[in-house]
Legacy VTK file of the C-alpha trace (Angstrom):
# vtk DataFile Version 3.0
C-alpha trace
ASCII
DATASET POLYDATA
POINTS 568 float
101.164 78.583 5.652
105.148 78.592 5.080
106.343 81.769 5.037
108.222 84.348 7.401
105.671 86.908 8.961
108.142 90.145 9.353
107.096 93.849 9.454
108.164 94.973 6.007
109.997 98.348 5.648
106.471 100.186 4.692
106.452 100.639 8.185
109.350 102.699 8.713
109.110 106.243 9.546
110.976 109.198 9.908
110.762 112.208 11.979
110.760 115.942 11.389
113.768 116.746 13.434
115.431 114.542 11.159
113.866 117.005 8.185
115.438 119.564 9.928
118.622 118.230 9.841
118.534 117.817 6.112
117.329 121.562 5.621
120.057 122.492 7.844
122.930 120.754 5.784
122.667 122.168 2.768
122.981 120.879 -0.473
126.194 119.647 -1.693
127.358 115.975 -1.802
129.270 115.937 1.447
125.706 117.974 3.039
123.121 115.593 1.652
125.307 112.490 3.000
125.193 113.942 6.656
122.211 114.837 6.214
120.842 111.863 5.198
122.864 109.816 8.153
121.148 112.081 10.964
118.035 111.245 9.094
118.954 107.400 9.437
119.832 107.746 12.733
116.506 109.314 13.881
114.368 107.030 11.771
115.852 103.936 13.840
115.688 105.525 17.272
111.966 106.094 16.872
110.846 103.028 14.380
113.320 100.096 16.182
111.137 99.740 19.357
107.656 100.386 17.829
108.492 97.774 15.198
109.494 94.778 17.890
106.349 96.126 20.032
104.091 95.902 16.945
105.726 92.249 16.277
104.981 91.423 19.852
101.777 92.116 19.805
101.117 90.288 16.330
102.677 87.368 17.512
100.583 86.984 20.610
97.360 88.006 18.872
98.121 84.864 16.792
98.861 82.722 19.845
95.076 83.826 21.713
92.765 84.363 19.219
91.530 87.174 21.363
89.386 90.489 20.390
91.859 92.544 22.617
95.089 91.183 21.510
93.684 91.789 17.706
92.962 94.960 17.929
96.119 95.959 19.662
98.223 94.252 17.044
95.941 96.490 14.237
96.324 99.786 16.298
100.282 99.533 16.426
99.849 98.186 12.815
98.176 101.578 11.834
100.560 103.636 14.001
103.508 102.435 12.119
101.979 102.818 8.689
101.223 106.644 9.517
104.563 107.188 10.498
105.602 106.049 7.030
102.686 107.913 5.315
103.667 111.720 6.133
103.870 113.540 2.568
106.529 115.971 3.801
108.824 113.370 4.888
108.152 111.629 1.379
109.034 115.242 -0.984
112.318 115.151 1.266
113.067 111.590 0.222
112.450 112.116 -3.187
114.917 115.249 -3.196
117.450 113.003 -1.756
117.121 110.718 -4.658
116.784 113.686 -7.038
120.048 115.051 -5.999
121.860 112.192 -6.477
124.291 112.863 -4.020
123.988 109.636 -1.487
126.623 108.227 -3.102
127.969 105.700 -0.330
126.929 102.701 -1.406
124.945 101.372 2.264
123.205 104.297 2.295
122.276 104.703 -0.762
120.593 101.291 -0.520
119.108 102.242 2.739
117.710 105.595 0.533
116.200 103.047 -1.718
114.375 101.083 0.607
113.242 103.126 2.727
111.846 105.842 -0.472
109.887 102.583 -1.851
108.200 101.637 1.571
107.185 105.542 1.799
105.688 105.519 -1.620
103.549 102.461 -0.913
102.349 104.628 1.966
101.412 107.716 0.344
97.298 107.385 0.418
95.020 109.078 2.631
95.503 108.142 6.577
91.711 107.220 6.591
91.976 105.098 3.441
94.870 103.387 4.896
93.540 102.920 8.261
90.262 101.151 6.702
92.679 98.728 5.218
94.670 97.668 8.026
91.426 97.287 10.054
89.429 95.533 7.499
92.744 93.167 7.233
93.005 92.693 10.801
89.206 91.542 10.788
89.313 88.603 8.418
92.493 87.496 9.671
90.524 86.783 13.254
87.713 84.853 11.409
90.382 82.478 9.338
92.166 82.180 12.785
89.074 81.810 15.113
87.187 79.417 11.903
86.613 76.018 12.862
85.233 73.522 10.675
81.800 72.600 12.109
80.282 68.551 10.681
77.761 66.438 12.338
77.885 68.432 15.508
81.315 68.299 16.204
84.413 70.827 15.588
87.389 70.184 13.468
90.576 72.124 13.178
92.116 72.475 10.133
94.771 69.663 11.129
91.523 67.421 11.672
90.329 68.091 8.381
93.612 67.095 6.590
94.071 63.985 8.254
90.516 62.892 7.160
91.314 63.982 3.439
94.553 62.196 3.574
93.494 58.899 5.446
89.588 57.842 4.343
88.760 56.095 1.547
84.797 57.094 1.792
83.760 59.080 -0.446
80.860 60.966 1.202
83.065 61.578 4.230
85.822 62.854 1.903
83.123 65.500 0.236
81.451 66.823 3.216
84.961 67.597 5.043
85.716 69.645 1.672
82.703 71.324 1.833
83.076 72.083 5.084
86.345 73.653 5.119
85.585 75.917 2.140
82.437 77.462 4.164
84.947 80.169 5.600
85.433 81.238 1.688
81.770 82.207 1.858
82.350 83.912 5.368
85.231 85.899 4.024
84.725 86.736 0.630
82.520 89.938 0.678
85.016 91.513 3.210
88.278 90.163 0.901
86.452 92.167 -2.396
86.263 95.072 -0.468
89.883 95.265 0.021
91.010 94.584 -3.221
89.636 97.079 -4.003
90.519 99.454 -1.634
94.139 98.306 -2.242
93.716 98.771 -6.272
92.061 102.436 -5.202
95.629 102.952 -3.488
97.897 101.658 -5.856
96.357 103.776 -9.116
96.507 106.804 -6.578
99.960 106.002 -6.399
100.266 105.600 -10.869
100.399 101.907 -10.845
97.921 99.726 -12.769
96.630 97.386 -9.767
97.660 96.669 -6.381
99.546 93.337 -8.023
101.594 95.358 -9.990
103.272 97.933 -7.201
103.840 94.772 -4.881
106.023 92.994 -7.528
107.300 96.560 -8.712
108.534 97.350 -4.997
109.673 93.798 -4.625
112.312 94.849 -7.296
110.931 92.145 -9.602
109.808 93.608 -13.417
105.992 91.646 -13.444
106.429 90.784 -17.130
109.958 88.930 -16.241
107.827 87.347 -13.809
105.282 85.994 -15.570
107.286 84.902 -18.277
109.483 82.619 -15.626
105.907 81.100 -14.626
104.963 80.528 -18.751
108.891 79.061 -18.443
107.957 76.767 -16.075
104.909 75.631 -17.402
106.735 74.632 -20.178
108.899 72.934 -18.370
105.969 71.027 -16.032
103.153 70.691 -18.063
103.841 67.441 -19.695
105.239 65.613 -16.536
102.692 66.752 -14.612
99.907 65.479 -17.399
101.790 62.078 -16.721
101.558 61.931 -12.944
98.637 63.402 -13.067
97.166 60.251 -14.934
98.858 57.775 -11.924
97.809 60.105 -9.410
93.847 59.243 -10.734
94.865 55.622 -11.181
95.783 55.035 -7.760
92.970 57.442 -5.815
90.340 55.883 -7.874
91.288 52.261 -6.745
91.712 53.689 -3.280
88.539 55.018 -2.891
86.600 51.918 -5.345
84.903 54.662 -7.926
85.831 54.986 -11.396
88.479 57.471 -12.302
85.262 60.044 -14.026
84.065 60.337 -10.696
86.858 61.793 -8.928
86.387 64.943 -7.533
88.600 67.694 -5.640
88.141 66.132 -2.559
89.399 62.739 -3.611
93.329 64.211 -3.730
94.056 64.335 0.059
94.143 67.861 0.202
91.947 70.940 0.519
93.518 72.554 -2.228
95.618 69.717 -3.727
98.858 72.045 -3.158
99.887 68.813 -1.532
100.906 65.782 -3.209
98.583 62.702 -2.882
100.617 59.409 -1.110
100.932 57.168 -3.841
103.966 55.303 -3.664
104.122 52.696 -0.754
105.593 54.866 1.644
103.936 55.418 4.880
106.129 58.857 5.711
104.806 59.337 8.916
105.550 56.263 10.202
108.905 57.254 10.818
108.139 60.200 12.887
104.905 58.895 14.612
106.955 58.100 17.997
109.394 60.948 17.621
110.190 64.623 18.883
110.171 66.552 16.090
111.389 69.455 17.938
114.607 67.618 19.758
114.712 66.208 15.672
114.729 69.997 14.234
117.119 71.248 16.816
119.691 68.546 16.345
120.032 68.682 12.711
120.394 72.288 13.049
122.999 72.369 15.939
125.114 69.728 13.348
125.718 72.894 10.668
126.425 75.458 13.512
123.525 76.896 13.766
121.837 76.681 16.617
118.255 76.999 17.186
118.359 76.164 20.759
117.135 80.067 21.976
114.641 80.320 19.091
112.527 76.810 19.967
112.966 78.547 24.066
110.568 81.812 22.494
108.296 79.745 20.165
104.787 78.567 20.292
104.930 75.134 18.748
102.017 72.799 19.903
97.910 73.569 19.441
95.794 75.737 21.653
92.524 76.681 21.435
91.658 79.997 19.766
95.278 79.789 18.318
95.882 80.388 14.202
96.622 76.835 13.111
98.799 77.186 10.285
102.761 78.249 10.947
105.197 81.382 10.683
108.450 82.425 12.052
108.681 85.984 12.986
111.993 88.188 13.199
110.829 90.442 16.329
113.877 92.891 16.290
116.370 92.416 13.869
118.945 91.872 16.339
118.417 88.063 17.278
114.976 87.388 19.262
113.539 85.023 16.555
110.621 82.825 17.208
107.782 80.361 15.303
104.375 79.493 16.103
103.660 75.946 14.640
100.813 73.627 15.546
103.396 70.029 15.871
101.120 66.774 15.128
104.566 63.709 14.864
104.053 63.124 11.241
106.025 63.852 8.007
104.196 66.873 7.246
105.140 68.744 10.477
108.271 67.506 10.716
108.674 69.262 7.011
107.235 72.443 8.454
109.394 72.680 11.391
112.807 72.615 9.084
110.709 75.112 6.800
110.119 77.680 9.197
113.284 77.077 11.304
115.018 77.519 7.931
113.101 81.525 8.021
114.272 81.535 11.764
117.966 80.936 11.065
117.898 83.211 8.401
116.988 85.801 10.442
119.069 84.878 13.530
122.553 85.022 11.557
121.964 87.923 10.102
124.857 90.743 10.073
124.384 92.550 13.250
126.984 95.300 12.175
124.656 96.192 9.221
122.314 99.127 9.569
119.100 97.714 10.916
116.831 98.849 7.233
119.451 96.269 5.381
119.510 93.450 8.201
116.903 91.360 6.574
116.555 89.227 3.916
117.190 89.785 0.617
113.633 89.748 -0.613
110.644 87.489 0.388
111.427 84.688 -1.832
115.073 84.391 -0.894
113.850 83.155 2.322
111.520 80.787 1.408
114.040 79.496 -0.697
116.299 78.717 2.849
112.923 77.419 3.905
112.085 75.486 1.414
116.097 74.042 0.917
115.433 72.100 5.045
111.746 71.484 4.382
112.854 68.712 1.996
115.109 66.691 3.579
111.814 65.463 5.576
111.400 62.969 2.948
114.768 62.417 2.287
116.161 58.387 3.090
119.522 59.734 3.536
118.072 62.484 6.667
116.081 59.774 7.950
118.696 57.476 8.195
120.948 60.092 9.893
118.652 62.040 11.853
115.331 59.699 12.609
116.951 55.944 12.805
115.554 54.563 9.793
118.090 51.777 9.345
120.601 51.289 6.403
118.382 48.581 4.725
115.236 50.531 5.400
116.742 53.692 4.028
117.762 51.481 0.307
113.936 50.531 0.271
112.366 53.102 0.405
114.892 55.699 -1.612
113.239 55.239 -4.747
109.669 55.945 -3.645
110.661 58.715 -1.582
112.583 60.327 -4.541
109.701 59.757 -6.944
107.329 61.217 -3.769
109.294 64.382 -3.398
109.422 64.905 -7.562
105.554 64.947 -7.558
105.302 66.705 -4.847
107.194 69.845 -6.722
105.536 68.944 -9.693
101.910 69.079 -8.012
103.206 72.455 -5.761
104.635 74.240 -8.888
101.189 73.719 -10.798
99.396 74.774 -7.873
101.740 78.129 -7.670
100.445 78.415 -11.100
97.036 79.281 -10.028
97.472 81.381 -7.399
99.690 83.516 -9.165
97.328 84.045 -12.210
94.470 84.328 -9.991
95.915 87.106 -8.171
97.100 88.873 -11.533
93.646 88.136 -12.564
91.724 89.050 -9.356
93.519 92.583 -9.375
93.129 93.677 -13.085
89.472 92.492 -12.860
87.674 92.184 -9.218
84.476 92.453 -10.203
84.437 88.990 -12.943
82.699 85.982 -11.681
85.883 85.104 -9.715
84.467 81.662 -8.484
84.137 80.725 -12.371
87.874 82.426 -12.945
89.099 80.309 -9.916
87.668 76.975 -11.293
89.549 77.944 -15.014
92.666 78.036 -13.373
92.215 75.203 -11.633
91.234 73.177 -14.300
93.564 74.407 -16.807
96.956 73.918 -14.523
95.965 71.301 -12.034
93.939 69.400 -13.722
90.845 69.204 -11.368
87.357 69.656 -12.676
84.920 71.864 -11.175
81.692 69.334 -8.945
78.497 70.042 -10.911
76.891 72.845 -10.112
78.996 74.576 -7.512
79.497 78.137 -7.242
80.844 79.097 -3.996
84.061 81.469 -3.407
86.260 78.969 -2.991
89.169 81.282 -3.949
88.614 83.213 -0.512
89.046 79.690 1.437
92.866 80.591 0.855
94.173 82.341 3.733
97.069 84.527 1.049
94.487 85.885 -0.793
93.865 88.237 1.634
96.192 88.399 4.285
99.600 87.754 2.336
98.134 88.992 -1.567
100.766 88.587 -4.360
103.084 86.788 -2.525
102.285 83.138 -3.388
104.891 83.513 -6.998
107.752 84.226 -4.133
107.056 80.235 -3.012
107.540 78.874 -6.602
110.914 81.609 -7.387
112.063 79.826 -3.765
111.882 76.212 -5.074
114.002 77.506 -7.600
116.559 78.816 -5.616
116.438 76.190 -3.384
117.761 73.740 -6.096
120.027 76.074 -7.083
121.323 76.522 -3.407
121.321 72.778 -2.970
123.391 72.223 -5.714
126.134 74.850 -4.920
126.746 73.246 -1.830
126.872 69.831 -2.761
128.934 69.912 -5.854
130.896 73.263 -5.367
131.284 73.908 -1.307
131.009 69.899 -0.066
132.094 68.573 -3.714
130.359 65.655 -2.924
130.276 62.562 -5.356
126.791 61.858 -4.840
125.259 65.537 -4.724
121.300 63.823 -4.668
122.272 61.718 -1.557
123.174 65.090 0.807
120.769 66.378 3.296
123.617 68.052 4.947
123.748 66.453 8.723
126.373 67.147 10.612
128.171 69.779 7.579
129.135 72.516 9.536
130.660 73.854 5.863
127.037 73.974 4.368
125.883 76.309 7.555
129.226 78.294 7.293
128.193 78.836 3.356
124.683 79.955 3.842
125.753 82.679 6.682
128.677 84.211 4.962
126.642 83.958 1.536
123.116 84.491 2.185
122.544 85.450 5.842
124.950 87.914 6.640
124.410 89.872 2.873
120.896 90.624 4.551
119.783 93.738 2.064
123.096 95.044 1.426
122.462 94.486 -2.022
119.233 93.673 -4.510
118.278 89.997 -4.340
119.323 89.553 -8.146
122.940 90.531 -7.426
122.674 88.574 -3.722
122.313 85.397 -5.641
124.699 85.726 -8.637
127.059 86.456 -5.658
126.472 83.349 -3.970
126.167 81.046 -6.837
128.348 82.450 -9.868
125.056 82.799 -11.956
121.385 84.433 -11.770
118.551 83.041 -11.026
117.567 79.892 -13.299
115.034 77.248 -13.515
118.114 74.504 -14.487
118.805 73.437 -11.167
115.160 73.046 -10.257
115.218 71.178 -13.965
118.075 69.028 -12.701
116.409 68.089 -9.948
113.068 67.278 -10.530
111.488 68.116 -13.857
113.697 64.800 -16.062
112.751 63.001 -13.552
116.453 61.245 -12.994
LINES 1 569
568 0 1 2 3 4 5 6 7 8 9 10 11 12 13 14 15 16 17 18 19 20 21 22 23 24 25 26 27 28 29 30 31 32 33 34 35 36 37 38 39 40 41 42 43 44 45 46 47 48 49 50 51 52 53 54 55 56 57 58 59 60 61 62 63 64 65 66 67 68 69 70 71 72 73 74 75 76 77 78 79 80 81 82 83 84 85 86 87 88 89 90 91 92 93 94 95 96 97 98 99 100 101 102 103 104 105 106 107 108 109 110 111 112 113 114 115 116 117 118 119 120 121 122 123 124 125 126 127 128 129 130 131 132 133 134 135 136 137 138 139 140 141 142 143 144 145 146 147 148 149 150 151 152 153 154 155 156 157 158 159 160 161 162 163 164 165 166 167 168 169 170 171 172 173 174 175 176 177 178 179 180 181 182 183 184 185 186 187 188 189 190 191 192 193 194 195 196 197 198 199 200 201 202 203 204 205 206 207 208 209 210 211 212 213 214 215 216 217 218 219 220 221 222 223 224 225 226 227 228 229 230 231 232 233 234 235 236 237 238 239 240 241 242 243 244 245 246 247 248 249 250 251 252 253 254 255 256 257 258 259 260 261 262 263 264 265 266 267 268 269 270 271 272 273 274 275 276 277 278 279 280 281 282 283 284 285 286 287 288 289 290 291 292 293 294 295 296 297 298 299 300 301 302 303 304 305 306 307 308 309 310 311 312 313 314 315 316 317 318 319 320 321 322 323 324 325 326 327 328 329 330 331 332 333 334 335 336 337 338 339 340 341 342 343 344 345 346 347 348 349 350 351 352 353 354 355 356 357 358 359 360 361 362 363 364 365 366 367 368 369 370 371 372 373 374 375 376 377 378 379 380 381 382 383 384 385 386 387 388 389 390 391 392 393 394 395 396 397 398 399 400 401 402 403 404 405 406 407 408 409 410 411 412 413 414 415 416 417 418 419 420 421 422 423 424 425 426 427 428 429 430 431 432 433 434 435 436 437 438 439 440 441 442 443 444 445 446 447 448 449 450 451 452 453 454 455 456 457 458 459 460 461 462 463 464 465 466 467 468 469 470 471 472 473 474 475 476 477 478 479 480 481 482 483 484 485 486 487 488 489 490 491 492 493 494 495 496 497 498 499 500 501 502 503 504 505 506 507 508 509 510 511 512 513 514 515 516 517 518 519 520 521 522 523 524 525 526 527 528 529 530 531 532 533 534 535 536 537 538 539 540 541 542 543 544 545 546 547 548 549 550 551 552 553 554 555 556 557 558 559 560 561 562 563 564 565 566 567
């Protein structure tokens, strides 16, 4: 999983004192300001400590697997939702607003914030509480699942090493099987809370739960969905076209005709993943490597240093321990850390400049902002940081720099690694595709057959066909369907940004003559650009206006065109 775990402002709360205040202050401009700053100034003296304590606790429970640890992460998960939930403390937020007379621009963006993460909050206490609960539960059976064949146990990195590296077909199908049974295990428990989070969201005047997550996300859902009809536009052809060498080469592979591939032919549970098709062994080159010593390096060479962050993470596999990755912001104020499961191959080495990219986000943030803005701009503008490092895993020119490959070795393999990393967006962005209809789906409808819906999308935007016969709830096999729902569009929006990011620093910051060859080792300008641009910024203003800051332009699919949709 590549994304950054963080306490989102729904659990910030207020205090009454700080009601008090505001009754006390009156009501003109200069009143409601002062008012509204003692009200600030409360809210962070109370919600600053139970926040890192709840993030704490979270991040352990993730490390141990255990009961305990759970269920203190899901108490001090409930106790900061409550103390966001009061309706009195919501009315006096919504006067505020009504007044219009936080006029100073920080605050006023605090006052935003802060009145969106209360309205998300105003259901029943009970209602909420049998959410967080229920959430809490089905995260400890993804975390604590382990796939069980022929009497032994495989973790999930044991099952994608099997679907990458065999060639025998009845192996390949019964470790697919296999790791879909927690689907089956999940799925009555995932219905439940959509709709329990639908209940909450019409009691609140929206729709569907997916369309107050976009809504307080500040993204419009119909802009959204017509950027994802944009880009399959843009990817549908290409992809039909790789798609057709991608069967060529797996069938050979495997010695079956190309009608009898099947899902688990494509080296992936979910074929989010790219197949290796292009004679490039990518792991090779980090097989006999430290992937952490590689991370930290790279990062020291643009000034910033990750040095303290690797000192508080988690990075290697324990027993009991949740086996994907995160990086979690603890306090807004520099302690930073990431739990990983490191294997030396390409695909952790990715995940390591992915989630260090969340972690150096967070770290450089402004410290001299209010602590509600000190965050990122939104969800996706992270991932899009993320997402920027993640790449230059497969990139000749950081392998060359960073991992030895040698000048002549580097030449070779450039054009299959470029070709590698274009399908892999190409096969990523059509796999966004489903999850983010699903969702959209899933929420407007959760009682369809969803495991039918599921194999539509599938079929429609990857290209897969459903095995005969099978109707299991292979939608609930995906971990963000119910522990990070209606997030998985954030991903795709953060490829996009990434290209755009990539290309502002190469041509406009480095003005480099060969913008595809720079992975940016050793360009302390590039890490300069992303704090004083990105970082710092935190919240201060809405992501839109962040990135037309930043880049002289809005948000656009023409970079990510540019850089792999032609193909060039």
């Amino acid at each position: 999983m590549r994304f950054q775990i963080k306490l989102i402002l729904s659990l910030i709360g207020v205090t009454l004192l700080a009601l008090a205040a505001w009754a006390a202050a009156g009501k003109s401009a200069s009143g409601d300001e002062a008012a509204f700053r003692k009200f600030l100034k409360m809210y962070e003296a109370r919600v600053m400590p139970l926040s890192r304590e709840a993030a704490l606790a979270s991040f352990q429970a993730s490390i141990s697997g255990k009961d305990g640890d759970y269920q203190k992460s899901s108490a001090l998960q409930i106790q900061l939702n409550k103390a966001s939930a009061d309706p009195q403390e919501f009315a006096s937020l919504k006067r505020f607003r009504k007044n219009g007379q936080v006029q100073e621009p920080l605050l006023k963006r605090q006052l935003d914030i802060i009145y969106d993460s209360y309205l998300e909050n105003q259901i029943p206490g009970a209602q909420m509480e049998e959410m967080v609960k229920l959430q809490a539960q089905i995260e400890q059976k993804f975390n604590t699942f382990r796939i069980r064949m022929d009497d032994k146990v495989f973790s999930d990195n044991d099952a994608e090493e099997i679907l990458r590296t065999s060639t025998d077909s009845g192996q390949l199908e019964k470790v697919w099987k296999s790791s879909k049974e927690i689907g089956r295990v999940v799925a009555p428990d995932i219905l439940k809370l959509v709709n329990l989070r639908n209940a909450a969201a019409r009691q609140l005047g929206f729709a569907n739960f997916q369309q107050i997550q976009l809504k307080l996300g500040e993204q419009d859902p119909e802009q959204i969905e017509a950027l994802f009809d944009e880009l399959d536009e843009l990817t549908r052809g290409g992809f039909a076209g790789l798609k057709n060498d991608i069967d060529a080469f797996l069938a050979t592979r495997c010695g079956i005709a190309r009608e009898q591939l099947q899902p688990w032919h494509y080296q992936n549970r979910f074929f989010q993943e790219a197949p290796v098709i292009y004679p490039v062994d990518l792991d090779s080159y980090y097989k006999d490597k430290d992937l952490v010593a590689l991370a930290k390096a790279y990062f020291a060479g643009m000034g910033l240093n990750i040095d303290d962050v690797v000192g508080r993470s988690d990075l290697f596999e324990k027993p009991g321990k949740y086996q994907h990755a995160f990086s979690s912001d603890i306090d807004r104020a520099g302690d930073v850390r990431v739990l990983c499961s490191v294997k030396p191959d390409a695909y952790w080495m990715n995940t390591l400049l992915h989630e260090f990219g969340h972690s150096v986000y967070a770290k450089f943030n402004d410290r001299s902002l209010p602590w509600t803005l000190r965050d990122a701009a939104h969800a996706f503008t992270t991932e899009a940081i993320a997402n920027l490092f993640g790449r230059f895993a497969a990139s000749p020119f950081w392998l060359r720099a960073m991992a030895g490959v040698s000048a002549a070795e580097s030449e070779r393999i450039a054009e299959p690694l470029r070709k590698s990393l274009r399908l892999q967006q190409m096969v990523f962005s059509r796999w966004a595709q489903v999850m983010f209809r699903f969702e959209k789906s899933m929420y407007e409808d959760p009682g369809q057959d969803l495991n039918r819906r599921w194999w539509e999308l599938v079929e429609k935007y990857q290209l897969l066909k459903m095995p005969a016969g099978r109707n299991e709830p292979d939608w609930a096999a995906k971990i963000h369907i119910a522990l990070y729902p209606c997030y998985y569009h954030n991903y795709l929006m953060g490829e996009l940004l990434a290209s755009q990011l990539f290309y502002q620093i190469a041509d406009r910051v480095l003005k480099s003559p060969d913008a595809e060859g720079e992975c940016f080792v050793n360009r302390p300008e590039a890490g300069r650009y992303l704090i004083d641009k990105v970082f710092r910024p935190g919240m201060r203003w809405p992501w839109a206006e962040m990135i037309e800051r930043a880049c002289g332009e809005k948000l656009t699919a023409a970079h990510y065109a540019r850089q792999f949709v032609g193909g060039k």
